[in-house]
PDB file of N, H, CA, C and O in Angstrom:
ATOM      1  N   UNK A   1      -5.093 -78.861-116.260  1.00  0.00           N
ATOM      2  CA  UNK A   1      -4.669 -77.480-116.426  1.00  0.00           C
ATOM      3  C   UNK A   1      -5.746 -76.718-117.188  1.00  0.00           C
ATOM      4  O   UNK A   1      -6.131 -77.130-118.282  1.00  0.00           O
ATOM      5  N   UNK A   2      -6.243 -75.604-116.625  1.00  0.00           N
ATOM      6  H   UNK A   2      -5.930 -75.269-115.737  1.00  0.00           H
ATOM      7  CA  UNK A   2      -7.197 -74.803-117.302  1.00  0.00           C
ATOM      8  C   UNK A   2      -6.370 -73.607-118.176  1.00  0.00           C
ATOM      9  O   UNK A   2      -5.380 -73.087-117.662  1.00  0.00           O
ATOM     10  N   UNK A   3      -6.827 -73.204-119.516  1.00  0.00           N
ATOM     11  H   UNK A   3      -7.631 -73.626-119.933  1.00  0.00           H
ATOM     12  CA  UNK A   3      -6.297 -72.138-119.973  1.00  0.00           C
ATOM     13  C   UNK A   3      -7.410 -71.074-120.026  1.00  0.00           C
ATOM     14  O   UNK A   3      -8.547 -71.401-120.367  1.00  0.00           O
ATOM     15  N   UNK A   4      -7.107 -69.821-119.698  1.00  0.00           N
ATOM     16  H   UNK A   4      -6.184 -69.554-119.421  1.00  0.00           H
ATOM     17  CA  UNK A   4      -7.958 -68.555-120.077  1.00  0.00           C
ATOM     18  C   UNK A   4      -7.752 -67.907-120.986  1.00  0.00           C
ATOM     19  O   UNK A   4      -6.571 -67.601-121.157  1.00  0.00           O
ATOM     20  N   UNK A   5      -8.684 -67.443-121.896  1.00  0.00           N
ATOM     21  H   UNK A   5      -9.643 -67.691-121.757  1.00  0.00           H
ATOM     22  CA  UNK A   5      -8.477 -66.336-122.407  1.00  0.00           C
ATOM     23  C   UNK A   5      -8.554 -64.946-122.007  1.00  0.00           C
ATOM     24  O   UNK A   5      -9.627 -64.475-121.630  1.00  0.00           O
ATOM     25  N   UNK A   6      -7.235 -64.084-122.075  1.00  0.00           N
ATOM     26  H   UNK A   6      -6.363 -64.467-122.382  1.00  0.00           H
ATOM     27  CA  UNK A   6      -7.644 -62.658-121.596  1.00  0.00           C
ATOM     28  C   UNK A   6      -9.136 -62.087-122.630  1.00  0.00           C
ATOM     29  O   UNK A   6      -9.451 -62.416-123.774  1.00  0.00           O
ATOM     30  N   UNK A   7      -9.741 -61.227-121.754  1.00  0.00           N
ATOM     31  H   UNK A   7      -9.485 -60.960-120.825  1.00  0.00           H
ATOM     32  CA  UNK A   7     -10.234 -60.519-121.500  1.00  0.00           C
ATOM     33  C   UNK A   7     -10.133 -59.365-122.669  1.00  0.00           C
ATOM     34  O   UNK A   7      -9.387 -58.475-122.261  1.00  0.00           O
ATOM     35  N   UNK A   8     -10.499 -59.159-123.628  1.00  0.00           N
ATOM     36  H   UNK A   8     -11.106 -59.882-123.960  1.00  0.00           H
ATOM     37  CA  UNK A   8     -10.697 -57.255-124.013  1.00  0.00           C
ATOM     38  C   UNK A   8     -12.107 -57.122-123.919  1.00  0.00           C
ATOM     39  O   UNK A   8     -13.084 -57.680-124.418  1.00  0.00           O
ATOM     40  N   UNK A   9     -11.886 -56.158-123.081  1.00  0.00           N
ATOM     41  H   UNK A   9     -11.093 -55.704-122.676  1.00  0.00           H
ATOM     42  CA  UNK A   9     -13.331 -55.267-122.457  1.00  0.00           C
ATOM     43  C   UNK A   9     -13.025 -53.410-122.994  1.00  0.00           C
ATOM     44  O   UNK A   9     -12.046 -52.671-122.893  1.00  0.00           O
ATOM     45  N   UNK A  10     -14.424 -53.230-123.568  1.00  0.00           N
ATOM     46  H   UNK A  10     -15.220 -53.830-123.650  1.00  0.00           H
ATOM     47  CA  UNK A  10     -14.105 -52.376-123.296  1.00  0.00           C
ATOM     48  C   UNK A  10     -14.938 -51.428-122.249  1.00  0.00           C
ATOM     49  O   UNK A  10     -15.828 -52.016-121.634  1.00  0.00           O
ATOM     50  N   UNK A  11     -14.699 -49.549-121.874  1.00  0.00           N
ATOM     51  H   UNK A  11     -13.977 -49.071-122.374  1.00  0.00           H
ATOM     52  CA  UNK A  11     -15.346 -49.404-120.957  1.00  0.00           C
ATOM     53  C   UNK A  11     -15.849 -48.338-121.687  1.00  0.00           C
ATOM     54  O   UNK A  11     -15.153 -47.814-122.557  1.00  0.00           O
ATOM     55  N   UNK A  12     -17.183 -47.877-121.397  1.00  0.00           N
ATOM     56  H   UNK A  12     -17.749 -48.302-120.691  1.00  0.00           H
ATOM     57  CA  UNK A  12     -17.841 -46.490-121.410  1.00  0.00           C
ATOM     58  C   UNK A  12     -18.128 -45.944-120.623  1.00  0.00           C
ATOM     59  O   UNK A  12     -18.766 -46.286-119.628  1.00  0.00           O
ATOM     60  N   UNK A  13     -17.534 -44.564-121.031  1.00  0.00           N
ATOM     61  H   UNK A  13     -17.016 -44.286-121.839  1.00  0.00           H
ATOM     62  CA  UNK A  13     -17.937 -43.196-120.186  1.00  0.00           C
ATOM     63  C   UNK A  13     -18.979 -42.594-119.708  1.00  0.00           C
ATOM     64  O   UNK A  13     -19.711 -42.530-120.695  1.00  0.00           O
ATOM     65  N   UNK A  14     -19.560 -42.082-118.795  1.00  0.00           N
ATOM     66  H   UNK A  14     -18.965 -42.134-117.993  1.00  0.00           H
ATOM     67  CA  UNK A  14     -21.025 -41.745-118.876  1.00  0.00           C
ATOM     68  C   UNK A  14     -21.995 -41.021-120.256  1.00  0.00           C
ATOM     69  O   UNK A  14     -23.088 -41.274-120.763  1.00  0.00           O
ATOM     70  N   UNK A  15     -21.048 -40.141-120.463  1.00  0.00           N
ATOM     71  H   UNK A  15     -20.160 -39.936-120.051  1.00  0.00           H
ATOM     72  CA  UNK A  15     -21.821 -39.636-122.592  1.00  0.00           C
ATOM     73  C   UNK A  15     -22.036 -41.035-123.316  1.00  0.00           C
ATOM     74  O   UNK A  15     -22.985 -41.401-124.010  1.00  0.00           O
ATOM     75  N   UNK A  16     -21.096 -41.583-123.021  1.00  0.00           N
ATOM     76  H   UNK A  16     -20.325 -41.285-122.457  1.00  0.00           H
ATOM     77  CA  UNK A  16     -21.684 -43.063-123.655  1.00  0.00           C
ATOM     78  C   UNK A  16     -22.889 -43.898-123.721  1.00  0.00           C
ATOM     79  O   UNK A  16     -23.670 -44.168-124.633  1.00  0.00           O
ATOM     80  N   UNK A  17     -22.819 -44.182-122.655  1.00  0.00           N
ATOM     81  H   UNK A  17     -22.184 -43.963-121.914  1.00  0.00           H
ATOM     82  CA  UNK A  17     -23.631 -44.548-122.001  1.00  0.00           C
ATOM     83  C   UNK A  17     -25.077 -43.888-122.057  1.00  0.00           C
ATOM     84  O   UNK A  17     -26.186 -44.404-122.197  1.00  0.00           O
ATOM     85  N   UNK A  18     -24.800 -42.973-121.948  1.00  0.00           N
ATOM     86  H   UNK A  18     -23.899 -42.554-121.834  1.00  0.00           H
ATOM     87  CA  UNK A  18     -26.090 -41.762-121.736  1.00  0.00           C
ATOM     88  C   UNK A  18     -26.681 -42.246-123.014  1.00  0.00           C
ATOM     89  O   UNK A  18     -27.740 -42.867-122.919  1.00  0.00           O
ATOM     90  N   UNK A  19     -26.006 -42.006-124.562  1.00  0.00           N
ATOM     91  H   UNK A  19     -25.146 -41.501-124.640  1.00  0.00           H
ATOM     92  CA  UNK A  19     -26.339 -42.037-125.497  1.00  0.00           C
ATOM     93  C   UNK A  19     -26.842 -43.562-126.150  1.00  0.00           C
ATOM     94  O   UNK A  19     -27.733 -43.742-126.981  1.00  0.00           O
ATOM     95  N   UNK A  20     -26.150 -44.370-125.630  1.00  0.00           N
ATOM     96  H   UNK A  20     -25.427 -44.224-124.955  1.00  0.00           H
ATOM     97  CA  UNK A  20     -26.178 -45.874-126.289  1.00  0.00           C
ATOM     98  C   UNK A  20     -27.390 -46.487-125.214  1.00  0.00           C
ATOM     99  O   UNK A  20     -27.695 -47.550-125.756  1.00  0.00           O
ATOM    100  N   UNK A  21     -27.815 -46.421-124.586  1.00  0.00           N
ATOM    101  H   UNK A  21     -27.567 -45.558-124.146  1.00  0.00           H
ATOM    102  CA  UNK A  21     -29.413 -46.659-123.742  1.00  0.00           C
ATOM    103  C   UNK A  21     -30.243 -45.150-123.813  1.00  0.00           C
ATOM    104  O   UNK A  21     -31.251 -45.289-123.121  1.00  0.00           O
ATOM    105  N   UNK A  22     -30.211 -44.219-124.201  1.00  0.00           N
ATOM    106  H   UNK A  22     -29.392 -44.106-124.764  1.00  0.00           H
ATOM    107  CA  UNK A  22     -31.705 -43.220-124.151  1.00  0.00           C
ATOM    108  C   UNK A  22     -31.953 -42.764-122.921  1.00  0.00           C
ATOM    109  O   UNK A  22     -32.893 -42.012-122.664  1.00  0.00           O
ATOM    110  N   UNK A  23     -30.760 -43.378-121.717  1.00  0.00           N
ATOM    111  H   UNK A  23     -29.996 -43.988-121.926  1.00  0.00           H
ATOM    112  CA  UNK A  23     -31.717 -42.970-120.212  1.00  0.00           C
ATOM    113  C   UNK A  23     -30.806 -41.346-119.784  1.00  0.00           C
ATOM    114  O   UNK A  23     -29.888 -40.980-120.519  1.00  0.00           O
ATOM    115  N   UNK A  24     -31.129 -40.682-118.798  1.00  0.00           N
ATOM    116  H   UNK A  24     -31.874 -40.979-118.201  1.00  0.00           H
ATOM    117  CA  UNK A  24     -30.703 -39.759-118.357  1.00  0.00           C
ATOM    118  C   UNK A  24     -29.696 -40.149-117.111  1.00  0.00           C
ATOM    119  O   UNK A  24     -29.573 -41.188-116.461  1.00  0.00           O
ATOM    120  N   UNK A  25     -28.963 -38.748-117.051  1.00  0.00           N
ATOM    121  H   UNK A  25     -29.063 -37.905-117.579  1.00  0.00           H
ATOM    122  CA  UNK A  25     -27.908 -39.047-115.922  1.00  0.00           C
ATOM    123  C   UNK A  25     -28.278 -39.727-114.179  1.00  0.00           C
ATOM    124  O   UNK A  25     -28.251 -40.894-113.787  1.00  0.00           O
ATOM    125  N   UNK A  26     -28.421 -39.171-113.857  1.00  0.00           N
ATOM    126  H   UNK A  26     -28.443 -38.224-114.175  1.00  0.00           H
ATOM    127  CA  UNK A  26     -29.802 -39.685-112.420  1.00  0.00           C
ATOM    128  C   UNK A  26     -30.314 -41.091-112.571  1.00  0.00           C
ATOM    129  O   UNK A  26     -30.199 -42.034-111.789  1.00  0.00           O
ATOM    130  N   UNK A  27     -31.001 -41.019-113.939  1.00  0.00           N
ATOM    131  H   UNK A  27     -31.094 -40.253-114.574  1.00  0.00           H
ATOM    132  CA  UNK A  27     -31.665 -42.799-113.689  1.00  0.00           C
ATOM    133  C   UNK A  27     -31.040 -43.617-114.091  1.00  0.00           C
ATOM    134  O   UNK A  27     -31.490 -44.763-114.096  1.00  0.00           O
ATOM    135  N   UNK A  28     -29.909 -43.366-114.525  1.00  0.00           N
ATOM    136  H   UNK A  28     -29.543 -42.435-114.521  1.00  0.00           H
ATOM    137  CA  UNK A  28     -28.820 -44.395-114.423  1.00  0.00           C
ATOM    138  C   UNK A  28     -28.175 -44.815-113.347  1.00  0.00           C
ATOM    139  O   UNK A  28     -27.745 -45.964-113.245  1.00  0.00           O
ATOM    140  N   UNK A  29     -28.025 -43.696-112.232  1.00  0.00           N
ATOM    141  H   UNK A  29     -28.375 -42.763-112.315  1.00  0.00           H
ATOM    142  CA  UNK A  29     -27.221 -43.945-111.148  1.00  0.00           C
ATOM    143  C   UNK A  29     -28.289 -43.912-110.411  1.00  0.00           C
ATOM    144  O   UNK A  29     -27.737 -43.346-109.468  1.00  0.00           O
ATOM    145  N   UNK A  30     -29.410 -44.053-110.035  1.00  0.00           N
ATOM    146  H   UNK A  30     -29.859 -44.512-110.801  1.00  0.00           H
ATOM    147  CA  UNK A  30     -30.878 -44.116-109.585  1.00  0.00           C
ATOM    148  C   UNK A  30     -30.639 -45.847-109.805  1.00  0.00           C
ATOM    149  O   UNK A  30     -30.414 -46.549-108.818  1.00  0.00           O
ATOM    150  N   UNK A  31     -30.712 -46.420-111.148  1.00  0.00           N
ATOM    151  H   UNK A  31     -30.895 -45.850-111.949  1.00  0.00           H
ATOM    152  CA  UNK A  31     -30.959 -48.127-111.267  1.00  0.00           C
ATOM    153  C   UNK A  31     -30.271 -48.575-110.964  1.00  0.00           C
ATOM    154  O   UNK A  31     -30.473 -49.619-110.345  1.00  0.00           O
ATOM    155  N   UNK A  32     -28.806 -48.045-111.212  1.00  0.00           N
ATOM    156  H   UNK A  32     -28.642 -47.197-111.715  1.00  0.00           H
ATOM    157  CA  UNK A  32     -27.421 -48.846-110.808  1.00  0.00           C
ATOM    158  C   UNK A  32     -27.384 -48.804-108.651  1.00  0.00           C
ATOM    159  O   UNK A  32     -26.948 -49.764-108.014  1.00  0.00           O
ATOM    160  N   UNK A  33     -27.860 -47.679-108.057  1.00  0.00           N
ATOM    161  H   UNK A  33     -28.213 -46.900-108.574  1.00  0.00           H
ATOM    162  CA  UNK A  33     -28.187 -47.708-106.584  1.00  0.00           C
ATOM    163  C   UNK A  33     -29.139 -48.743-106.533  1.00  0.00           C
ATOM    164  O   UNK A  33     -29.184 -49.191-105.387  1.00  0.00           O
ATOM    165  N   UNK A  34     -30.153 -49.480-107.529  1.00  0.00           N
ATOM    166  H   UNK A  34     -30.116 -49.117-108.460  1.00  0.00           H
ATOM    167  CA  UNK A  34     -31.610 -50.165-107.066  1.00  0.00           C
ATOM    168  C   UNK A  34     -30.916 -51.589-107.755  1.00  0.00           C
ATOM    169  O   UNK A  34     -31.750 -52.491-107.840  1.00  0.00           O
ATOM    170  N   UNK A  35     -29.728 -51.906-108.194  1.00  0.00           N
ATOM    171  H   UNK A  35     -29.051 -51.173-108.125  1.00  0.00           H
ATOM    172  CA  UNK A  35     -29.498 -52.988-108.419  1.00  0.00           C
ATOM    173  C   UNK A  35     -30.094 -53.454-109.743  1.00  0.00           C
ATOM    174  O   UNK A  35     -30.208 -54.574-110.241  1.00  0.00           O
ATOM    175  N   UNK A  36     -30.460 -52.149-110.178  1.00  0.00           N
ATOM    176  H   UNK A  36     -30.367 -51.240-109.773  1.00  0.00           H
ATOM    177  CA  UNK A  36     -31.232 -52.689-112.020  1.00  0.00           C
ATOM    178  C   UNK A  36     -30.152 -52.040-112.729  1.00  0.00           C
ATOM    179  O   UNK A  36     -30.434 -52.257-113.907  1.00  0.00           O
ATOM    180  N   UNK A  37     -29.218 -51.457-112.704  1.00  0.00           N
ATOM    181  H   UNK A  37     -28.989 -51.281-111.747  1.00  0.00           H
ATOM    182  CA  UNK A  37     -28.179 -51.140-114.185  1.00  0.00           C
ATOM    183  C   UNK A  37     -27.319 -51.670-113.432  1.00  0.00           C
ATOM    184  O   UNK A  37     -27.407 -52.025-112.257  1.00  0.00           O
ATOM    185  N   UNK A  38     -25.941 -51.738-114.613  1.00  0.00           N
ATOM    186  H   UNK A  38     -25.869 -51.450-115.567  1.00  0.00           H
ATOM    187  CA  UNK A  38     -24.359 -52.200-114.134  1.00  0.00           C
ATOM    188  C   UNK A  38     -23.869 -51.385-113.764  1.00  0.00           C
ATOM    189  O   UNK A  38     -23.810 -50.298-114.339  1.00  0.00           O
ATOM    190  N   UNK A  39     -23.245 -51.719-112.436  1.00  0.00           N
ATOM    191  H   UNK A  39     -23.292 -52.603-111.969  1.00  0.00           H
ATOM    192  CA  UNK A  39     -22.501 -51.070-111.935  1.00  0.00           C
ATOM    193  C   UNK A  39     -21.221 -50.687-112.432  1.00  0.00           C
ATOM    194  O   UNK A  39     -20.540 -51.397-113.172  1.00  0.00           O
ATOM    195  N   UNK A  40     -20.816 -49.253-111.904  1.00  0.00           N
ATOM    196  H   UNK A  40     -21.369 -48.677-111.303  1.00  0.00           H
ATOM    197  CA  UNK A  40     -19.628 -48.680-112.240  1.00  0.00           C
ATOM    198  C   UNK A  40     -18.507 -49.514-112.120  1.00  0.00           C
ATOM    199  O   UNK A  40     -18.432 -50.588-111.523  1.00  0.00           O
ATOM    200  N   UNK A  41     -17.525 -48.830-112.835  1.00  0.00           N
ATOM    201  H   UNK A  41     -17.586 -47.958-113.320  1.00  0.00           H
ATOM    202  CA  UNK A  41     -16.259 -49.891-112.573  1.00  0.00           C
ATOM    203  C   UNK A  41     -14.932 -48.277-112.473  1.00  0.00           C
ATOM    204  O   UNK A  41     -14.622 -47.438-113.318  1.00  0.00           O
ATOM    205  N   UNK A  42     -14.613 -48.433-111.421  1.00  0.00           N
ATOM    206  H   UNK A  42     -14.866 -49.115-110.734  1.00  0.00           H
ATOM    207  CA  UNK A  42     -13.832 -47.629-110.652  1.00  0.00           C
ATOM    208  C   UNK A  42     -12.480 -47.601-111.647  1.00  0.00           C
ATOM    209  O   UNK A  42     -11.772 -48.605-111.576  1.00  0.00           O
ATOM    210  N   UNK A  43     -12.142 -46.741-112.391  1.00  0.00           N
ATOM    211  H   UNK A  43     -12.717 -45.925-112.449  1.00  0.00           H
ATOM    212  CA  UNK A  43     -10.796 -46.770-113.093  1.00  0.00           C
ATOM    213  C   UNK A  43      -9.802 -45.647-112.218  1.00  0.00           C
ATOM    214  O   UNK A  43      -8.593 -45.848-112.335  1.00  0.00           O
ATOM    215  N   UNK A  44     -10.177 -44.616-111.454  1.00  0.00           N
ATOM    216  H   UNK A  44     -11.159 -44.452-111.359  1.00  0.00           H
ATOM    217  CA  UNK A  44      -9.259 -43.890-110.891  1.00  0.00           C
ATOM    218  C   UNK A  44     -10.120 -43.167-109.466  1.00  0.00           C
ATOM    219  O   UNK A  44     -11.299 -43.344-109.159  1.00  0.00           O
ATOM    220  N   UNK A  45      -9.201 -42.418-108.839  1.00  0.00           N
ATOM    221  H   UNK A  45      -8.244 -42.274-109.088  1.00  0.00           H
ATOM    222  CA  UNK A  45     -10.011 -41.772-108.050  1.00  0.00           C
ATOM    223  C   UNK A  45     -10.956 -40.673-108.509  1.00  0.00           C
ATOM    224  O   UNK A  45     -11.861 -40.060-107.942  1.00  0.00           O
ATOM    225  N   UNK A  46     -10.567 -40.643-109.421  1.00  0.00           N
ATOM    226  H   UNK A  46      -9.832 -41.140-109.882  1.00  0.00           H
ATOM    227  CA  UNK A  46     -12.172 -39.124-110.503  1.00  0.00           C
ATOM    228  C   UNK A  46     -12.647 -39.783-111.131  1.00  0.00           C
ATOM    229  O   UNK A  46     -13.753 -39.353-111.458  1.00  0.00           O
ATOM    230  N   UNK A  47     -12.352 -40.935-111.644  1.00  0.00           N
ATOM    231  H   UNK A  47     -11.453 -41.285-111.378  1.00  0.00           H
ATOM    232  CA  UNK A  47     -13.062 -41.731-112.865  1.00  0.00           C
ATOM    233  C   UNK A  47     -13.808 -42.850-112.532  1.00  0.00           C
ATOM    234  O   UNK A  47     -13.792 -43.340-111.402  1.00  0.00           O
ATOM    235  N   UNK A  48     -14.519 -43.317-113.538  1.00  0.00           N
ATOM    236  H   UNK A  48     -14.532 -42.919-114.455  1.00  0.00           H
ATOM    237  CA  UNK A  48     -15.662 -44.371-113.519  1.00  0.00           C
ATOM    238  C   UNK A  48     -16.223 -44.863-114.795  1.00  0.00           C
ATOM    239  O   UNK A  48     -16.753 -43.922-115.385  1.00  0.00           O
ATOM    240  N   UNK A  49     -16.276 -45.534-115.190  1.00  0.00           N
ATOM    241  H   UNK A  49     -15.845 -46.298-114.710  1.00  0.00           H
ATOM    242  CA  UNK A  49     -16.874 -46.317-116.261  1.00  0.00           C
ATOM    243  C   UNK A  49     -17.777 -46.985-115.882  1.00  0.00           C
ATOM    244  O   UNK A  49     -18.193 -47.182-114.741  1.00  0.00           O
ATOM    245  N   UNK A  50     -18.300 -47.574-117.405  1.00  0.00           N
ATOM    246  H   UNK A  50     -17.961 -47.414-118.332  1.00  0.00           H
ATOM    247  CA  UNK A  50     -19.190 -48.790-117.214  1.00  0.00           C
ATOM    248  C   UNK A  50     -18.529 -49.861-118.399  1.00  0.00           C
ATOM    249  O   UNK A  50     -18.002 -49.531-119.461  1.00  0.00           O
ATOM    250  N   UNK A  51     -18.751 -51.356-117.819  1.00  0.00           N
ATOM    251  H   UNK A  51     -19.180 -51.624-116.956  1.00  0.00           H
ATOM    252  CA  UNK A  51     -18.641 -52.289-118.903  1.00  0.00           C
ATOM    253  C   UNK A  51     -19.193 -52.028-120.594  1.00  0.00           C
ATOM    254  O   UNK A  51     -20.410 -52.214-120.568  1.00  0.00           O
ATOM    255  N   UNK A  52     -18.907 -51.797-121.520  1.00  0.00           N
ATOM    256  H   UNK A  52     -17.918 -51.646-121.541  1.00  0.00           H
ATOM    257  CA  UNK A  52     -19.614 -52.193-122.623  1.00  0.00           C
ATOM    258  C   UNK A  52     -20.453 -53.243-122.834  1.00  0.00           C
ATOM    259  O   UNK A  52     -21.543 -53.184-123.403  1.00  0.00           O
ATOM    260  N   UNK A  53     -19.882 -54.292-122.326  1.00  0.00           N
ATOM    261  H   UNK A  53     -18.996 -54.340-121.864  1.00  0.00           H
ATOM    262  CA  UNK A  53     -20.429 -56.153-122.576  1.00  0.00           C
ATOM    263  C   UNK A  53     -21.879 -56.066-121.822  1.00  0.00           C
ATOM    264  O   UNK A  53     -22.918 -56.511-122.308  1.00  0.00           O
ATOM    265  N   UNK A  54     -21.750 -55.277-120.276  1.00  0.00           N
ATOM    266  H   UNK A  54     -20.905 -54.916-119.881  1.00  0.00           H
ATOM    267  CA  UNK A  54     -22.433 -55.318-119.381  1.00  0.00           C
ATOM    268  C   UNK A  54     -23.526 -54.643-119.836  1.00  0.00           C
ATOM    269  O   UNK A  54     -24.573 -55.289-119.788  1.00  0.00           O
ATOM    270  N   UNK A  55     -23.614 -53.138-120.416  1.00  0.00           N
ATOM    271  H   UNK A  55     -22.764 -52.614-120.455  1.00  0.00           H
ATOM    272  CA  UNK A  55     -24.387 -52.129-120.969  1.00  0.00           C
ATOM    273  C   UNK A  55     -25.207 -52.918-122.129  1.00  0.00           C
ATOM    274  O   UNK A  55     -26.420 -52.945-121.922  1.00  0.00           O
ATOM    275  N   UNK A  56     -24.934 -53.316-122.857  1.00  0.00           N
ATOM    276  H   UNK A  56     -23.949 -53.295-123.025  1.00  0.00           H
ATOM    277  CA  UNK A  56     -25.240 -54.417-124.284  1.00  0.00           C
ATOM    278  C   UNK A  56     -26.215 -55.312-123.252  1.00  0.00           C
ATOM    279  O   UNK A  56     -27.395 -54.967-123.198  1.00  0.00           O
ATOM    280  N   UNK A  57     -25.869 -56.202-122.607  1.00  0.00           N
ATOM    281  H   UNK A  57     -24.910 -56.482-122.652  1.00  0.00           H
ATOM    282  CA  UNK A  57     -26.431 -57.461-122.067  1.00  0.00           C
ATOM    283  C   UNK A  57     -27.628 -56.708-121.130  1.00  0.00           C
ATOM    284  O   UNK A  57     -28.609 -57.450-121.196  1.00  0.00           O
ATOM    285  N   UNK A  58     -27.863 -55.820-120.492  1.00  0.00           N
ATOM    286  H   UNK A  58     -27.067 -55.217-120.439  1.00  0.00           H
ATOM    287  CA  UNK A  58     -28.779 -54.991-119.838  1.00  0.00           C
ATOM    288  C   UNK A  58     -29.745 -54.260-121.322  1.00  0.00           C
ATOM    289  O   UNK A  58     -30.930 -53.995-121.117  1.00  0.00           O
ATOM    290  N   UNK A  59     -29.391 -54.097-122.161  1.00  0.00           N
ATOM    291  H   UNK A  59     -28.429 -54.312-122.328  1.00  0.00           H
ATOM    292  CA  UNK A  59     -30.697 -53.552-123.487  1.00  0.00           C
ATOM    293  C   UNK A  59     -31.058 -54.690-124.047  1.00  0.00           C
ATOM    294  O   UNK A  59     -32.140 -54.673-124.634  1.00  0.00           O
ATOM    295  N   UNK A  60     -30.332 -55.881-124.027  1.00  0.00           N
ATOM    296  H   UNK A  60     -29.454 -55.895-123.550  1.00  0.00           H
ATOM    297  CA  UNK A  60     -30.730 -57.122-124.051  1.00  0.00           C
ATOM    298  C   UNK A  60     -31.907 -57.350-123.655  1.00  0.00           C
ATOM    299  O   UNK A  60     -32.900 -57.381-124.381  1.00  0.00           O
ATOM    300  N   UNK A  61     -31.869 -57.584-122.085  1.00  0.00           N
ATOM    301  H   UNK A  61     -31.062 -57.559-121.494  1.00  0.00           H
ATOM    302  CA  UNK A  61     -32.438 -57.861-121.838  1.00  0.00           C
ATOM    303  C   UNK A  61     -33.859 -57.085-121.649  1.00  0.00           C
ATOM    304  O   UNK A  61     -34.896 -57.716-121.445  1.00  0.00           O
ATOM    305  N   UNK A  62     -33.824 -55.785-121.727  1.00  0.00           N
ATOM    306  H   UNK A  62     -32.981 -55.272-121.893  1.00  0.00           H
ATOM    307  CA  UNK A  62     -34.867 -55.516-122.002  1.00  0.00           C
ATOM    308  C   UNK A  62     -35.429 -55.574-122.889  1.00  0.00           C
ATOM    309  O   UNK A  62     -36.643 -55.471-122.715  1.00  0.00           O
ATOM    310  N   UNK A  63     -35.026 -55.736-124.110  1.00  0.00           N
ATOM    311  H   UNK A  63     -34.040 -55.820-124.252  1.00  0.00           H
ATOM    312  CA  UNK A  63     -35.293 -56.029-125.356  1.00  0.00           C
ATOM    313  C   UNK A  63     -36.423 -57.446-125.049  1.00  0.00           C
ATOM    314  O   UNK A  63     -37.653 -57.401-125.056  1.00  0.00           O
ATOM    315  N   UNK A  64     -35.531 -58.665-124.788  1.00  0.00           N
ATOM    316  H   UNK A  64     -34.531 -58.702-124.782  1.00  0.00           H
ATOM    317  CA  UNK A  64     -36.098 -59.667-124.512  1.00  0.00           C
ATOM    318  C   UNK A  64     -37.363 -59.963-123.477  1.00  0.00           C
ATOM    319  O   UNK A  64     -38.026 -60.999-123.443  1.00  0.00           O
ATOM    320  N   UNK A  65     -37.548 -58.638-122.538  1.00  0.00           N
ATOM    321  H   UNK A  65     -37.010 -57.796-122.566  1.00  0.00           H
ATOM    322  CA  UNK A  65     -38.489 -58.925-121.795  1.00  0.00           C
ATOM    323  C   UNK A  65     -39.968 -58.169-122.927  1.00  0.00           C
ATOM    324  O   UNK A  65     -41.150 -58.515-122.947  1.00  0.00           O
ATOM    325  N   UNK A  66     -39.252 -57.068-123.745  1.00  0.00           N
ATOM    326  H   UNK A  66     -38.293 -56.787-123.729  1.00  0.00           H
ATOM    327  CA  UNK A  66     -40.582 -56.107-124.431  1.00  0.00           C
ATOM    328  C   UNK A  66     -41.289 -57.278-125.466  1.00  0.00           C
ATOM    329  O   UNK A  66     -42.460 -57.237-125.845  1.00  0.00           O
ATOM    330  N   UNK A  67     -40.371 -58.243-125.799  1.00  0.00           N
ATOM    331  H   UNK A  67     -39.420 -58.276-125.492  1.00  0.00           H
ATOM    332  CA  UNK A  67     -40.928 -59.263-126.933  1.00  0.00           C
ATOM    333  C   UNK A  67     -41.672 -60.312-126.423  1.00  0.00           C
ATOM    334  O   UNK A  67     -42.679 -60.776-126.958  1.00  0.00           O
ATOM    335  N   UNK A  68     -41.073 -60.761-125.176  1.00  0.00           N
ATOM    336  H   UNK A  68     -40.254 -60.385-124.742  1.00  0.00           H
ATOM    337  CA  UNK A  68     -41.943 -61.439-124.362  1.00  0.00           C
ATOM    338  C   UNK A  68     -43.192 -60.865-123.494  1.00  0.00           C
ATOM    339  O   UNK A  68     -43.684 -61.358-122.478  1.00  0.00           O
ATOM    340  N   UNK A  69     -43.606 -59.538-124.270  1.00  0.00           N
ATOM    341  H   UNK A  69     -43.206 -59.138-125.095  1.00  0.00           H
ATOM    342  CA  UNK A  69     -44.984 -59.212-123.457  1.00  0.00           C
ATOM    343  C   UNK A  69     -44.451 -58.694-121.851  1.00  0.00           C
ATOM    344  O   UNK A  69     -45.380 -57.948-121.542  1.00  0.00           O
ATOM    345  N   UNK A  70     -43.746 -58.684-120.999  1.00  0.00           N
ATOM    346  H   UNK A  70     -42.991 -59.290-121.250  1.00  0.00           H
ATOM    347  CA  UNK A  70     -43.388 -58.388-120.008  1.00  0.00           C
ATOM    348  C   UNK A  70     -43.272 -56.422-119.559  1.00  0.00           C
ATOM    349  O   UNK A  70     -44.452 -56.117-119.734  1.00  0.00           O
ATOM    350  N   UNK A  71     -42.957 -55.841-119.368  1.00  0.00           N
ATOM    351  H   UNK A  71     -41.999 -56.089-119.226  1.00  0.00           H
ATOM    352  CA  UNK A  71     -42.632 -54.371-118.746  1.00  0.00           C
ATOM    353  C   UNK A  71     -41.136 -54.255-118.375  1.00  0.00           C
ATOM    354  O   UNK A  71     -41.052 -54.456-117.164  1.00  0.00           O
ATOM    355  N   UNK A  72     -40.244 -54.078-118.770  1.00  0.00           N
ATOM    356  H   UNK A  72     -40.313 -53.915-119.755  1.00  0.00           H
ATOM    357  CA  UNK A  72     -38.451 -54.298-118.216  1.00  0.00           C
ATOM    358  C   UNK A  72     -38.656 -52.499-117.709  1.00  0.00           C
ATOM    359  O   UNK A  72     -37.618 -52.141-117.151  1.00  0.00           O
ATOM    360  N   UNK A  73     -39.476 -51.602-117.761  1.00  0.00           N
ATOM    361  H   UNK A  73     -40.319 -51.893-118.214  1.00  0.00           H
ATOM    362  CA  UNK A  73     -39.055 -50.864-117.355  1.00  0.00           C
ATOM    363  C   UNK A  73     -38.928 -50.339-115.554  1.00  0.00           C
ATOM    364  O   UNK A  73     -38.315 -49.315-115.251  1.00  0.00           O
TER     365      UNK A  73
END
């Protein structure tokens, strides 16, 4: 028998978002179309979020590529 733990996620709004990565509206939905940001997560028919966990783990990793000498941009 496997047990799970639920889940608290939370989600951010695009101002969020906007603000907690530095990028602009467009190149967010520009990277998220090119398969380089996280994708939206559909909460209604007007609405849209993004993961928090997901947003974090994406500055991560750029983080981790700028220390390793690499270009994440």
């Amino acid at each position: 028998m496997q047990h799970t733990t639920p889940l608290c996620r939370t989600i951010l709004r695009l101002p969020a978002v906007l603000a907690k990565t530095g990028l602009g509206r467009d190149t967010v939905y520009r990277l998220a179309r090119l398969g380089q940001f996280p994708a939206r997560v559909k909460l209604t028919e007007r609405t849209s979020g993004w993961f928090a966990d997901e947003i974090d783990r994406w500055l991560d990793e750029r983080a981790k590529a700028r220390t390793a000498g690499g270009d994440a941009a």
